[in-house]
C-alpha positions in Angstrom: 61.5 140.7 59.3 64.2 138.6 59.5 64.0 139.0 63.5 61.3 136.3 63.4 64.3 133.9 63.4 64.1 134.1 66.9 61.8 135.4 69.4 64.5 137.4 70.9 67.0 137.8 68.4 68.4 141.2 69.9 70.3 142.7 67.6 67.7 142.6 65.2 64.9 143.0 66.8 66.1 146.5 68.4 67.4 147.4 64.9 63.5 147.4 64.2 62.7 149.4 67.2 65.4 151.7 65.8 63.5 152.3 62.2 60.2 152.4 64.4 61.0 155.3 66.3 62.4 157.3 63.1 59.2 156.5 61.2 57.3 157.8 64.5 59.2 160.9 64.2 58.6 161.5 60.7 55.4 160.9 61.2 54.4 163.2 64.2 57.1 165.6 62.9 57.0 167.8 65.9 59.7 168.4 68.7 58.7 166.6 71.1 58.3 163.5 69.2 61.4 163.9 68.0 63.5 164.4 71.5 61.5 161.4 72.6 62.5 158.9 69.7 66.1 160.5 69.3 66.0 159.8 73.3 65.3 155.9 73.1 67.6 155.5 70.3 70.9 155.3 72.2 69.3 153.3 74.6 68.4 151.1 72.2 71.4 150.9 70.3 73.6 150.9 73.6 71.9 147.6 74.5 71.8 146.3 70.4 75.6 147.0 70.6 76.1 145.0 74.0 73.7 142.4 72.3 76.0 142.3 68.7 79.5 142.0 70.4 78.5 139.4 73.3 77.7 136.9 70.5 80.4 137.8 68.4 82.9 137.4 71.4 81.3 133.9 72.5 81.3 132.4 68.5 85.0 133.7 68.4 86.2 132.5 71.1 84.4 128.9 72.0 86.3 126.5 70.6 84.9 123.8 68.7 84.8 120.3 70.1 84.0 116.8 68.4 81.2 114.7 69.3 83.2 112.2 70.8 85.8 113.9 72.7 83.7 117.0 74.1 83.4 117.4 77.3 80.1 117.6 79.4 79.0 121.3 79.2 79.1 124.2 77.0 80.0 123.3 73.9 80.7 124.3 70.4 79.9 121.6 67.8 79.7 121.9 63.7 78.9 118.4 61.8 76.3 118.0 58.9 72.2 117.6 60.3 70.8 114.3 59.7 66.9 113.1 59.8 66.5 111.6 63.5 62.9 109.6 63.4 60.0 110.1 62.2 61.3 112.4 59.4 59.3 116.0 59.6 57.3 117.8 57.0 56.9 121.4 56.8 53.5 122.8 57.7 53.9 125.3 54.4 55.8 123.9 51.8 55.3 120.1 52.5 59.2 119.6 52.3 61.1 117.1 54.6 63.3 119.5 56.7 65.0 119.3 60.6 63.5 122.0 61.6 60.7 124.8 60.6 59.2 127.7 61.3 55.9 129.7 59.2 54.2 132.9 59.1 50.9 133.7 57.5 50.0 136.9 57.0 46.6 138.7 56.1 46.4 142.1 53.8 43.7 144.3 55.5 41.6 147.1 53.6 43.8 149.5 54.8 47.1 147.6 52.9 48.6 146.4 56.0 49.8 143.1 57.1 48.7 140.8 59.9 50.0 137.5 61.3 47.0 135.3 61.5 48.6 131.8 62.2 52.7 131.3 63.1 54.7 128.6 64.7 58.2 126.6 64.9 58.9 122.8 65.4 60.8 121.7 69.0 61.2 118.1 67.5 64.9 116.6 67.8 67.4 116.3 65.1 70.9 114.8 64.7 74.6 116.4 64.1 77.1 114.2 62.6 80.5 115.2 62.6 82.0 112.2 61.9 83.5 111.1 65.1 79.8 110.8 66.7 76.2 111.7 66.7 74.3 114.5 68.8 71.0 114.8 69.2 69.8 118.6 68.8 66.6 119.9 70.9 66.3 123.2 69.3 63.7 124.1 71.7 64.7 127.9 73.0 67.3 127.8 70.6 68.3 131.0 68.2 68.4 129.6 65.1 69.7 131.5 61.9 68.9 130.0 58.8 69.7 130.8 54.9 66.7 128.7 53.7 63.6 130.9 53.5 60.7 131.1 51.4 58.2 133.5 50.9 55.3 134.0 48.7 51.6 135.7 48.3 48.3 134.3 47.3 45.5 136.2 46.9 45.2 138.3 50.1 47.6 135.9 51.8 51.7 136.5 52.4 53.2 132.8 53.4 57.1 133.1 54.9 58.7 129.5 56.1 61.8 129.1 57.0 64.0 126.0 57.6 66.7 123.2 58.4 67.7 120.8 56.0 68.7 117.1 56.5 72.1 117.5 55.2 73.2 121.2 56.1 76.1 122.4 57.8 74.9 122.9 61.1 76.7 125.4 63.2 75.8 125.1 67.4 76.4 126.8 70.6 74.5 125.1 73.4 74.7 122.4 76.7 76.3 119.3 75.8 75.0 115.9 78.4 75.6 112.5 77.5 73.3 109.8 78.9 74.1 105.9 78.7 76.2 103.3 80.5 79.0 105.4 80.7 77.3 108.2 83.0 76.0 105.3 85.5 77.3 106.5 88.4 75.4 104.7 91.3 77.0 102.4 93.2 76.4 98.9 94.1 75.2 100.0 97.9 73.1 102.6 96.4 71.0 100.3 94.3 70.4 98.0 96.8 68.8 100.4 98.8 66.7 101.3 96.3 65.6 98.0 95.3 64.7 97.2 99.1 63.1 100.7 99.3 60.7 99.4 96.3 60.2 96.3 97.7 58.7 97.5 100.9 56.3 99.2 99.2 54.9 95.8 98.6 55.2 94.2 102.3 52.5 91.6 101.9 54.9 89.9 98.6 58.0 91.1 100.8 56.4 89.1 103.7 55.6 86.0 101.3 58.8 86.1 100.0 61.4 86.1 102.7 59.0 85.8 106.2 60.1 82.2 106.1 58.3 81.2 109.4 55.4 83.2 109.0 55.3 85.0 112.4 54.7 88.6 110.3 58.5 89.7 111.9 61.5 89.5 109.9 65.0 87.9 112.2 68.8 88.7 111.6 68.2 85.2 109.2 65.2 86.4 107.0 66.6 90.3 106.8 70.1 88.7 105.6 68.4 86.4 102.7 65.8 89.7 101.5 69.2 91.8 101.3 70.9 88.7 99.2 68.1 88.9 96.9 68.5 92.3 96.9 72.1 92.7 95.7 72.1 90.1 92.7 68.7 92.1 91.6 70.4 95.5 92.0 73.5 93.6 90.2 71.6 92.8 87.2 70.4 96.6 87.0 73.7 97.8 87.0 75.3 95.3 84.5 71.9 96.2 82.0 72.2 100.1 82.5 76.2 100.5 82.0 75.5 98.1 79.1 73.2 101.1 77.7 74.8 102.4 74.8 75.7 106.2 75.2 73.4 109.4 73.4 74.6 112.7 73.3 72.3 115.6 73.4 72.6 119.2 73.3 70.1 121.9 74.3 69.5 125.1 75.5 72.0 126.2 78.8 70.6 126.4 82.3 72.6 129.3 82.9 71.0 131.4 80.1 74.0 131.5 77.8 73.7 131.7 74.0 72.0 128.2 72.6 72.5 129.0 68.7 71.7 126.7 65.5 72.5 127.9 62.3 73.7 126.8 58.9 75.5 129.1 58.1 79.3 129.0 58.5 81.4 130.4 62.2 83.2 133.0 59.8 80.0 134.2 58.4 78.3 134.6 61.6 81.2 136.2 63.1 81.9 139.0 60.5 77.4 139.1 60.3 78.2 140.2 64.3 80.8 142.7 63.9 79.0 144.4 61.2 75.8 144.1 63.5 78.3 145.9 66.1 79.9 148.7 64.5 75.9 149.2 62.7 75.0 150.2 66.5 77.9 152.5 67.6 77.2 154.4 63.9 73.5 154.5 65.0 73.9 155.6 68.6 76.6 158.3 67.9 74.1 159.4 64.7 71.0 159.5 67.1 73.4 161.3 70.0 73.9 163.8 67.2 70.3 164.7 66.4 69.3 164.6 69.9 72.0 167.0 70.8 71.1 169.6 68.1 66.9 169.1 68.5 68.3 170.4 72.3 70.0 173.6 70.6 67.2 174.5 68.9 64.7 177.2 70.5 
């Protein structure tokens, strides 16, 4: 099911629960079966619905930034995925790819499926729009992919799907950048942390700068040890804004929508709105059959 995309891929995953509970009811066939799982419908559909529009609304209406110019936050980027080192394999397939996930399934006696191994890769890739890179941390991330596989030996059903090093990559997700740009201590700040490290080591302290050896540092001593202190906390500066900047994105703090996908804005978007209006048919169809299992005797 093509929920497996993500763990909580909502409006799918409660599209499931929707078929589940009318192959329950055709299955027990009786009343009360059928008032509960024409009950749970709406709900269900009331929440796939919510679930639909909210990402429709937030791919719609995030505007999409460049690499180089976005600002620190949530973001909307689209570039082309590039390998970032070492190059990954899939587990399945034995393809090089960005990003996989697999499912193994076992055929029991009774012709029924079970998932007997499964997994996903968390390892980084990059997005390349042109004007910059971004490294992507797709860990948490909802990620809706075109590339699947699937296909049965013997008692065994193997499903991969994946990210390819040259895709258009689609993203919604936390954008940080980290380098000599972001350095924001000041010069007072990292002196005081270099003399807070160096009295850890009092003895070498002592040796250095305890020039009459009396175990007591004077005004004289204290003055040179802070000296030494601000051409060392000088070098650390100069090195650390001389860090070149890396931009990441991952999933939001806040618990927004962190999506990855190759598959184009537009595409998503009208996906969404057909997810949507799918929900409202299935909640007014389910209000329907509830409200005349009621009228029966």
């Amino acid at each position: 099911m093509f929920s497996s995309l993500r763990r909580s891929y909502a409006e799918l995953l409660t599209s499931g629960a929707q078929l589940l509970l009318l192959g329950v009811g055709f299955h027990v066939g009786t009343r009360e079966a059928w008032l509960i799982c024409l009950g749970l419908m709406p709900v269900i559909s009331l929440f796939a619905w919510y679930s639909s529009l909210h990402r429709l609304r937030i791919i719609s209406g995030t505007p999409t930034s460049s690499v180089a110019s976005a600002a620190q936050g949530y973001v909307e980027l689209q570039g082309r995925g590039r390998d970032y080192e070492p190059r990954l394999i899939s587990k399945l397939r034995g393809l090089p790819c960005l990003w996989y996930r697999y499912r193994i399934e076992e055929k029991n006696g009774k012709n029924e499926w079970s998932i007997v191994d499964s997994g996903e890769t968390s390892e980084p890739f990059l997005l390349d729009d042109g004007s910059g890179t971004c490294i992507v941390d797709p860990s948490g991330a909802e990620i809706h992919t075109k590339h699947k596989d699937s296909w049965s030996e013997a008692q065994y059903r193997y499903t991969e799907w994946k990210l390819i090093g040259g895709d258009y990559v689609y993203t919604l997700g936390q954008f940080m950048t980290r380098g000599g740009s972001t350095v924001e201590s000041s010069l007072n700040e990292e002196v005081k942390q270099v003399l807070a490290e160096w009295k850890l080591d009092m003895p070498k302290l002592r040796e250095r700068f305890d020039l009459n050896n009396d175990g007591i540092f004077d005004d004289k001593e204290w003055m040179l040890a802070r000296q030494a202190a601000r051409r060392e906390a000088e070098k650390r500066l100069a090195a650390a804004r001389a860090e070149p900047d890396m931009n990441f994105l991952m999933q939001p703090r806040d618990g927004r929508l962190f999506l990855i996908s190759n598959i184009d804005q537009d595409t998503l978007a009208r996906r969404y709105l057909v997810w949507s209006w799918l929900h409202v048919i299935i909640l007014l169809g389910s209000l329907a059959g509830l409200t005349w299992m009621l009228s029966k005797p």
